[in-house]
C-alpha positions as CSV (number, residue, x, y, z in Angstrom):
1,X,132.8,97.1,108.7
2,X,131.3,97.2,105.3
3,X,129.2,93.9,106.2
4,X,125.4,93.2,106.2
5,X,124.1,91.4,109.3
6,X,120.9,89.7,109.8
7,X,119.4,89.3,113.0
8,X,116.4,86.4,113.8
9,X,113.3,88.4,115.6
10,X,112.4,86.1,119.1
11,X,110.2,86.6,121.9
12,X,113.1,87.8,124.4
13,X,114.7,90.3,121.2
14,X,117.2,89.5,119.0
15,X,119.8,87.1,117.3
16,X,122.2,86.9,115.2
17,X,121.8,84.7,112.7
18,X,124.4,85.7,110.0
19,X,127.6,88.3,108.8
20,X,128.5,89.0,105.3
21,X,130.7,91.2,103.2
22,X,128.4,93.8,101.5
23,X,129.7,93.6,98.4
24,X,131.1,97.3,98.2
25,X,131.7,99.9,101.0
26,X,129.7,102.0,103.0
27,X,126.3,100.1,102.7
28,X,123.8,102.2,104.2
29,X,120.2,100.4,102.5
30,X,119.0,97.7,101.9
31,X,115.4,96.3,100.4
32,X,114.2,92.4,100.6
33,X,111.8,91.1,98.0
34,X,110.9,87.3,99.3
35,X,114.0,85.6,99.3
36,X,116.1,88.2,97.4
37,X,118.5,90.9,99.0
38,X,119.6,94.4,97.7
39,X,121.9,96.3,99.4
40,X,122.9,99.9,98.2
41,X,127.2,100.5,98.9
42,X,127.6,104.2,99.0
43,X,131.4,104.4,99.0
44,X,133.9,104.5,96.8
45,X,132.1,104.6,93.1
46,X,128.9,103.3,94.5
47,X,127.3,100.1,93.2
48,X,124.1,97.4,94.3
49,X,124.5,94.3,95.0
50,X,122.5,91.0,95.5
51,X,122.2,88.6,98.1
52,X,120.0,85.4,98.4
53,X,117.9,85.1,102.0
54,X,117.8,81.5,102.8
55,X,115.3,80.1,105.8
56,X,117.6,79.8,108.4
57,X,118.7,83.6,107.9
58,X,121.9,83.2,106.4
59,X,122.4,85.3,103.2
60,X,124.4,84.3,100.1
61,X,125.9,86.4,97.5
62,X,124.1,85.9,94.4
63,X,126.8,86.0,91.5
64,X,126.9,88.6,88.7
65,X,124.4,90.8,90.6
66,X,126.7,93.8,91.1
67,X,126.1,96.8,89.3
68,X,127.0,100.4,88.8
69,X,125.0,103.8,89.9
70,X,125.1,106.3,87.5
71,X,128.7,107.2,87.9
72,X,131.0,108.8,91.0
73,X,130.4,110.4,93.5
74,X,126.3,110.4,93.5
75,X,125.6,110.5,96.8
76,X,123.0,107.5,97.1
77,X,119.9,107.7,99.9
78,X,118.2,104.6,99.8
79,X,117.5,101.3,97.6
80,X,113.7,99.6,97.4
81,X,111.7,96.8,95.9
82,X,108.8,98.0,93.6
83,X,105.8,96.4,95.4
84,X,105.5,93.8,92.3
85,X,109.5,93.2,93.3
86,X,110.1,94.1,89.4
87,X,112.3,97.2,89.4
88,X,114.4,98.2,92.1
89,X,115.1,102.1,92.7
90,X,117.8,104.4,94.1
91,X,118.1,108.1,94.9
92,X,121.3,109.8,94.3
93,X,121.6,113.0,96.4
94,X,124.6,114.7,94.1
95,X,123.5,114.2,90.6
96,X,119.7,114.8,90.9
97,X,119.0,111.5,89.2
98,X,116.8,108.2,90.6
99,X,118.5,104.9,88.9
100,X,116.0,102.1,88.3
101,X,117.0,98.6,87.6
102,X,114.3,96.5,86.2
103,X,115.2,92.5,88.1
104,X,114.8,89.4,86.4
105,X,113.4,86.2,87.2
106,X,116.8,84.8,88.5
107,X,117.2,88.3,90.3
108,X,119.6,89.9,88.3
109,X,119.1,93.4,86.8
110,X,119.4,95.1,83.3
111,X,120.1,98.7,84.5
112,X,121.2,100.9,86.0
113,X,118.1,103.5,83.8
114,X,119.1,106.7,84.8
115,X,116.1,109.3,85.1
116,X,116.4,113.0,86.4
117,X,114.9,113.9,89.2
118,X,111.7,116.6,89.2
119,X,113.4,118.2,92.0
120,X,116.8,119.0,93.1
121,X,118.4,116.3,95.9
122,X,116.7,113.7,95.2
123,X,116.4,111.3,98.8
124,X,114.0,109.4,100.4
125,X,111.2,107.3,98.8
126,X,108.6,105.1,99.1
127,X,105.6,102.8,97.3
128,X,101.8,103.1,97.1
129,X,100.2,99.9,96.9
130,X,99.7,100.6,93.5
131,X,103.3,101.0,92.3
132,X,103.3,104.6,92.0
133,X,106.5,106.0,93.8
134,X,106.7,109.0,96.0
135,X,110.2,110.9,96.1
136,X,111.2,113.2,98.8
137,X,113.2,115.9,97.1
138,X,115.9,118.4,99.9
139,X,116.2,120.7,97.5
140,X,120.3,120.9,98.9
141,X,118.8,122.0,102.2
142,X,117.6,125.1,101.0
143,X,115.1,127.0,103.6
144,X,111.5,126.1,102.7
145,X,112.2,124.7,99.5
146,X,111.7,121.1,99.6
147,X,109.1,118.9,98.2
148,X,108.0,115.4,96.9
149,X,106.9,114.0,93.8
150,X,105.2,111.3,92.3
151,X,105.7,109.0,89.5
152,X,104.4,106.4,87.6
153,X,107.2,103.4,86.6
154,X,106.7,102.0,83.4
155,X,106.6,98.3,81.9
156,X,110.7,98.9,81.0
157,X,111.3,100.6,84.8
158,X,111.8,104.0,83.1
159,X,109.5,106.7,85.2
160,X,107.2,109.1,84.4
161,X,106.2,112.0,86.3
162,X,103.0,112.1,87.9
163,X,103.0,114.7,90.2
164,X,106.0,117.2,90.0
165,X,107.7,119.0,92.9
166,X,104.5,119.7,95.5
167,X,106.1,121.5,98.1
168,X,106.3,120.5,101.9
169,X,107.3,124.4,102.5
170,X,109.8,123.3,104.8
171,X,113.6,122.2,105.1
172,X,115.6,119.4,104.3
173,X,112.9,116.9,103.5
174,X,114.0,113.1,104.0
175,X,112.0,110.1,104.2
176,X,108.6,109.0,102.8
177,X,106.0,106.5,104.6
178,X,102.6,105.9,102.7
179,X,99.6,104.8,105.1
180,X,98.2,101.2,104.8
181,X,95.1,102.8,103.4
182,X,97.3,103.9,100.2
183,X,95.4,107.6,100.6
184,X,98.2,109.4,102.3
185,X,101.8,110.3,102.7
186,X,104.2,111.8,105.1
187,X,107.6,113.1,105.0
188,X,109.7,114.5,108.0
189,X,111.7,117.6,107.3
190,X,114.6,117.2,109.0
191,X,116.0,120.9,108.7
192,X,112.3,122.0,110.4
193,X,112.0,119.5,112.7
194,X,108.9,118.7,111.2
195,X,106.1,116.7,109.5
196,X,104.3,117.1,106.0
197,X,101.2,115.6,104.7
198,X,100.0,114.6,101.5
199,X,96.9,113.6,100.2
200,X,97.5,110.3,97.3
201,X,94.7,111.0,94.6
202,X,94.0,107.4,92.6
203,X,95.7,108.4,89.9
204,X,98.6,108.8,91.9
205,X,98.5,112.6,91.8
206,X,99.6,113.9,95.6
């Protein structure tokens, strides 16, 4: 439907609260930094757009946030808030790049900053606690040959490798989860069937 819906969380499960155009088609992620929205449209070029959470759970566009990816036909993964809510990041599966956008104080972006990937099919992602970001990388879905790096991101939102390609030594690597103790990672390998762990060194190394 190309819509973002919102749903309130009660005591007896769930309700609807609100239904909105996504701004582009095919959404398939979205990341929420306090009352500000991101959602990551996957068809057609590809773009991000922003939406404004008010307290009753209805959402609002927010106007002039729509932007670009790095061109057509990327292949996009997943959209996320920095932990600081400063830069926003996205994966793109077909050009091996990972855009960041760096969000201003009225929550529009400057972007998109376009950074190659250490690793081939870039995909899933997620945060330490201290801003360092941990990449899932398929590899195309080549046998035993994915991995995940880490990075450091910058005061201008540009990254800078930390950690480069440390392999899961299994299949089709996807998404990322750190533990609340910020001293691990895991990944599930979807072409294995299967879980990888890795140990988050405090400089970020893995």
């Amino acid at each position: 439907s190309n819509d973002i819906s919102v749903f309130a969380v009660r005591s007896n499960g769930l309700v609807l609260t609100d239904t909105v155009p996504s701004g582009g088609i095919q959404p398939i992620s979205l990341t929420v930094d306090r009352d500000l929205l991101y959602v990551l449209n996957s068809g057609g070029d590809g773009n991000i757009s922003g939406f404004t959470v008010h307290r009753n759970g209805h959402l609002a566009p927010l106007p002039g946030s729509t932007r670009p990816l790095s061109g057509p036909n990327t292949a996009p993964a997943q959209i996320g808030f920095s932990p600081d809510g400063e830069v926003l990041v996205v994966t793109e599966k077909a050009t091996n790049y990972i855009d960041t956008y760096v969000v201003n104080e009225d929550g529009l972006t400057n972007g998109p900053y376009v950074n190659t990937s250490a690793n081939a099919t870039p995909f899933g992602f997620a945060f330490d606690r201290r801003g360092r970001l941990l990449v899932s990388e398929a590899a195309g879905g080549a046998a035993d040959a994915g991995s995940v790096s880490s990075y450091k991101v910058t005061a201008n939102g540009l990254l800078e490798v930390i950690s480069p390609a440390v392999a899961t030594t299994e299949t089709a690597v996807c998404w990322v989860v750190v533990t609340k103790n910020n001293r691990f990672a895991y990944v599930t390998n979807t072409g294995s069937g299967s879980l990888t762990a890795y140990r988050i060194a405090r400089d970020g190394s893995i």
